[in-house]
Structure formats: structure tokens, C-alpha cells
C-alpha positions as CSV (number, residue, x, y, z in Angstrom):
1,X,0.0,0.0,0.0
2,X,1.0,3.3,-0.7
3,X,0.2,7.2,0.3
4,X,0.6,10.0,-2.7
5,X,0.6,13.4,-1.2
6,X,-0.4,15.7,-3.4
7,X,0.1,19.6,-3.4
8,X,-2.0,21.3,-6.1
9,X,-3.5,24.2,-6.3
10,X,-6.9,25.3,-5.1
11,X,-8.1,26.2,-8.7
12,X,-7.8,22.1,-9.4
13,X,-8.8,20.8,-6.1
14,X,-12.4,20.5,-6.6
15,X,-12.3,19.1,-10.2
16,X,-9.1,16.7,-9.2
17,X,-11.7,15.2,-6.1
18,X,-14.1,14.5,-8.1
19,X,-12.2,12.9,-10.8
20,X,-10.5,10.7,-8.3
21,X,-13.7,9.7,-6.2
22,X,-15.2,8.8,-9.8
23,X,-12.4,6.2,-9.7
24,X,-13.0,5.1,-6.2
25,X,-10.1,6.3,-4.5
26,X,-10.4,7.8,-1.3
27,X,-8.7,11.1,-0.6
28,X,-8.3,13.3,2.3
29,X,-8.2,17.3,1.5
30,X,-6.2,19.6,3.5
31,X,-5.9,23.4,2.6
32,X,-2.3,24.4,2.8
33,X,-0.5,27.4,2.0
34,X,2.7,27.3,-0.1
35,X,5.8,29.4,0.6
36,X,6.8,31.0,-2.2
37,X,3.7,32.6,-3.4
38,X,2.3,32.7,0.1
39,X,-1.3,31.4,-1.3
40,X,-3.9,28.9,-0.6
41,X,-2.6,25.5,-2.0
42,X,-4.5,22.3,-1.3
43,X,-2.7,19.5,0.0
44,X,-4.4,15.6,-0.7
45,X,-3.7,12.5,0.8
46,X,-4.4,9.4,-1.4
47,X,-4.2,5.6,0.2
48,X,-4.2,3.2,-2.5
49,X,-2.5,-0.3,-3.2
50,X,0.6,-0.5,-5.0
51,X,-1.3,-1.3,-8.6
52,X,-3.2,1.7,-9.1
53,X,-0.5,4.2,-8.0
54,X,0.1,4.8,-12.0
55,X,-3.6,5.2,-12.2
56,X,-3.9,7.6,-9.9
57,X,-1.3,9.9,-10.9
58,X,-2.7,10.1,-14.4
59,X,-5.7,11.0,-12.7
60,X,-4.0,13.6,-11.4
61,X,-1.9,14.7,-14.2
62,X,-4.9,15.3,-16.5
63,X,-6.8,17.3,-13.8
64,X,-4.0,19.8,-12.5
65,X,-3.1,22.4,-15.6
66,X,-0.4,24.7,-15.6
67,X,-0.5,28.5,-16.0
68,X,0.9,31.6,-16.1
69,X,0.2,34.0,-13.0
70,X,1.2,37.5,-12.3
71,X,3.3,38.1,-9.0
72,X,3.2,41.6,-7.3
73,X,6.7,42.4,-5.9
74,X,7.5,41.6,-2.2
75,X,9.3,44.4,-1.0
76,X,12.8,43.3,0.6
77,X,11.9,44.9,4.3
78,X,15.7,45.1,5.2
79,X,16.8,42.3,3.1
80,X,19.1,42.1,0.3
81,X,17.8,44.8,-2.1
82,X,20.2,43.6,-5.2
83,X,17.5,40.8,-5.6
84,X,14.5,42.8,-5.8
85,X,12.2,43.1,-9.1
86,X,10.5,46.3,-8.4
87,X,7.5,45.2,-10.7
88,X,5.2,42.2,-11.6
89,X,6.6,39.4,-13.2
90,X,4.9,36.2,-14.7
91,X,5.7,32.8,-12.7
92,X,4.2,29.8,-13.7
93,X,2.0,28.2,-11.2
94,X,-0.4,25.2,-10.9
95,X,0.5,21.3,-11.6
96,X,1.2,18.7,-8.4
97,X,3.7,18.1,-6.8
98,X,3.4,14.6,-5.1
99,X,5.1,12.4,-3.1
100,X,4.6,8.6,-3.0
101,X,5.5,6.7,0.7
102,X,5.1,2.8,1.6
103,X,3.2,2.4,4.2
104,X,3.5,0.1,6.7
105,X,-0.1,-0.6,8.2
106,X,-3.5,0.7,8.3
107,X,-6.2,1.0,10.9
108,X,-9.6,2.5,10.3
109,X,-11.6,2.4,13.7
């Protein structure tokens, strides 16, 4: 058995939940916040046996898109100034990033 951790987006949460529960795996949704852009991520744990991890990535591949996002400057606050892009710049955002552990056991009282 595994556990993928998934950090998407909040844009892709909904539509990633209900493409995975059409598929019957089970997820747990968190609502994280990431550090670099300091916004709302959503973090999802998925327990699933070893032979549908491939499925379930797909799954989650074809439901978390990429795209382009404007960032406002953060001003450097008596940090290194040499570093700091006085204007808005486009970062690309969105995707997963997951994580795949073995798992050992699992209770469900």
C-alpha cells in the first residue's frame, strides 16, 4: 500500500476530487499554504494499493493544468535589495507536486 501526497492548487482541487472519487479512491483534502507565493494551496492525501498508483497519478496529471500567474513584488523589508524586481513578473503556477510513501499498516476504527 502506498500514500501519494499531493500539493495542487486550489483552482484544481475541486475538479481533481471528483475525478479521483469517480475512480474510487479515497482522498483526504487539507488546505495548505505554499511558501513561495504565500497562497492557498491544497494538499491531498491518497491511500491506494501498489497497482493503481500509475492510475492515480494520471488522474492527477490530466486534472491539474499549468498557467501563467502575475506576481506583485515583495518588498525586501531590510533584506538584500540587489535581488528585488521592483515590478510584476509572470511565474508559472499550478501542476502537483506529489510524493509517493510505503506504508507500513493501516487501521480504520
Amino acid at each position: 500500500m502506498k500514500l501519494i501526497i499531493a500539493v495542487i492548487q486550489d483552482k484544481d482541487s475541486n475538479r481533481l476530487v471528483d475525478a479521483l472519487g469517480s475512480e474510487n479512491f479515497k482522498t483526504t483534502k487539507l488546505a495548505t499554504t505554499g511558501g513561495f507565493l504565500k497562497e492557498g494551496n491544497t494538499t491531498l492525501m491518497i491511500g491506494c494499493e501498489d497497482a493503481y498508483v500509475d492510475e492515480a497519478l494520471e488522474i492527477i496529471k490530466a486534472n491539474c493544468s499549468h498557467r501563467e500567474q502575475m506576481v506583485a513584488p515583495i518588498s525586501p523589508m531590510g533584506g538584500n535589495a540587489d535581488s528585488y524586481i521592483p515590478k510584476p513578473v509572470k511565474v508559472e503556477v499550478g501542476g502537483a507536486t506529489c510524493f509517493i510513501l510505503p506504508i507500513e499498516s493501516f487501521f480504520q476504527f
